[in-house]
C-alpha positions, 0 to 999 in steps of 0.5 A: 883903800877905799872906805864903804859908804854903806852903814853896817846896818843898813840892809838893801834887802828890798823885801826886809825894807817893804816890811819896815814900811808896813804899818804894824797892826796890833789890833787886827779888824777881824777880831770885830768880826764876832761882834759885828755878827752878833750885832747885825743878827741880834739888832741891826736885821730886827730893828729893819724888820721891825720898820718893815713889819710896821707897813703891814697887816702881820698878825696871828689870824693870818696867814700871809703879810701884806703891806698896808701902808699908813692904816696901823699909824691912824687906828692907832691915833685914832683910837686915842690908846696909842696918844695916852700911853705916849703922855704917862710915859713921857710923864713917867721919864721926866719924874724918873730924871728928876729923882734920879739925879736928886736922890744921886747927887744928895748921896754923892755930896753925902758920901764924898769924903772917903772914910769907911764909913762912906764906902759902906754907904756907897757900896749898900746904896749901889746894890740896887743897881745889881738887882733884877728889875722885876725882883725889885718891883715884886719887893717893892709891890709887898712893902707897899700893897694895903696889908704889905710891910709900909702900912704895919710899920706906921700902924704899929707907929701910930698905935692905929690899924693903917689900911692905905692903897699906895698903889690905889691912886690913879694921881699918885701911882705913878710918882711912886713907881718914878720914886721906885724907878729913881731908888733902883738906878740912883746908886749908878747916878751917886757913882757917876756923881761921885767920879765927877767930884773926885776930879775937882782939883783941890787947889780950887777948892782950898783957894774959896775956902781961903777966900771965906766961901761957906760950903753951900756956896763953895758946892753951888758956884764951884763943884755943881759947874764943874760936874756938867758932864756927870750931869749931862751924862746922868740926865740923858741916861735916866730920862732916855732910859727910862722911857724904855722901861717895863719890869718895875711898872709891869710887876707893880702895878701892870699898868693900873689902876685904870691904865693910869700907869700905862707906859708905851712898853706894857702896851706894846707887850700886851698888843703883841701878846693878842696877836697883833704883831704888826701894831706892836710894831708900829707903837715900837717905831713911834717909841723908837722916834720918840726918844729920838727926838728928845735925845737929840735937843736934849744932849745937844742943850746939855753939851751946849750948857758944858761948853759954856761952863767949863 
């Protein structure tokens, strides 16, 4: 008797064998097909007419749009507007980073053991990062207007009228929008922060604490080099995002007094609300490369900084 050589389940159906060779996908490119729509309609066609606008005489005392070339970029340098705006907002972003990540940090290391108590803190210490932007800015525009709650809690402190224009400085005003801007989003930092800790292995920990490091030396020399990707991502995400900024200044202070608190953005919405869509344009380009131009050196140093600690 002769013996088979076939295995009882091997198959010789050619076509059951070219479907074993597919490769399976479980997660169809056509399901990107929404998203990519929304994206390209939403950002990617405005972002190209924006560049396209920028070259252009478009505005609302016009009826036809003509290219111009470079004339937007130099009335705009020139004029001295465009140069100062860029300054305050730049000022503005640097600030912001520092309280942020300041203020996120302190109430990470504040709120690091989990006890109830600390997640009482961080969940009333994260609801800002839930507010509206402009509702918070109005909120804080009533605590700290001349007769708003800040100067009738000190008055009523020191037993003495206090009459003090927290927004009147056009020095200090806009360290205290930064200040407004860094409590709003320092809840975000604090979670961030906090994930980083949590990820420190406790053996590393117990092993300096055996050793004879005092806390302040155990947080400095070990948790504050081993958070460097919290901190990279929080730094870029407060200086970078808050060079887009535009509800807290515009329901606080509008941009006074003076213009001293100015930022990019309120210019660009003030020129696009006279009409002069094709320099609102052009200052969104300048805006667009400058964050640019600071993303880029700016994660690179701090992913450089990761890599050389951990």
């Amino acid at each position: 008797m002769t013996r088979s050589t076939t295995s009882p389940t091997t198959t010789t159906d050619p076509r059951t064998r070219a479907r074993r060779g597919r490769p399976k996908h479980d997660h169809p490119l056509f399901f990107l097909v929404p998203a990519g729509a929304m994206l390209l309609v939403f950002f990617v066609v405005p972002t190209i007419m924006n560049f396209a606008y920028a070259f252009s005489d478009w505005s609302a005392f016009k009826k036809s749009i003509e290219f111009n070339g470079l004339d937007n970029l130099r009335s705009l340098f020139n004029s001295g507007a465009l140069l100062a705006d860029i300054r305050i907002t730049i000022i503005y972003a640097l600030l912001v980073a520092l309280f942020q990540n300041f203020f996120g940090l302190a109430l990470a290391v504040l709120f690091e053991k989990d006890t109830a108590l600390n997640r009482m803190g961080r969940t009333l210490f994260f609801v800002p990062v839930l507010m509206s932007a402009l509702a918070a800015g109005y909120i804080w525009q009533a605590i700290l207007k001349t007769d708003g709650a800040l100067n009738e809690i000190l008055g009523w402190g020191l037993g003495t009228d206090v009459r003090i224009q927290w927004l009147g400085s056009t020095t200090w005003t806009l360290v205290i929008l930064a200040v407004v801007h860094a409590w709003k989003w320092m809840g975000f930092s604090m979670l961030t922060y906090l994930a980083g800790l949590k990820t420190i292995d406790e053996e590393i920990l117990e092993a300096a604490a055996i050793d004879g490091a005092s806390k302040t030396a155990m947080f400095w020399r070990i948790k504050f080099p081993l958070i460097a990707p919290a901190l990279t991502f929080n730094v870029a995400t407060a200086l970078l995002g808050s060079m887009n900024s535009f509800d807290i200044v515009q329901s606080l202070t509008n941009g006074g007094p003076g213009g001293s608190t100015e930022i990019l953005n309120l210019f660009i919405w003030r020129t696009f609300g006279k009409g002069l869509y094709a320099q609102s344009t052009t200052m969104s380009l300048v805006l667009f490369v400058l964050v640019t131009l600071m993303a880029i050196p700016l994660i690179t140093a701090l992913r450089r900084r990761e890599n050389s600690i951990l």
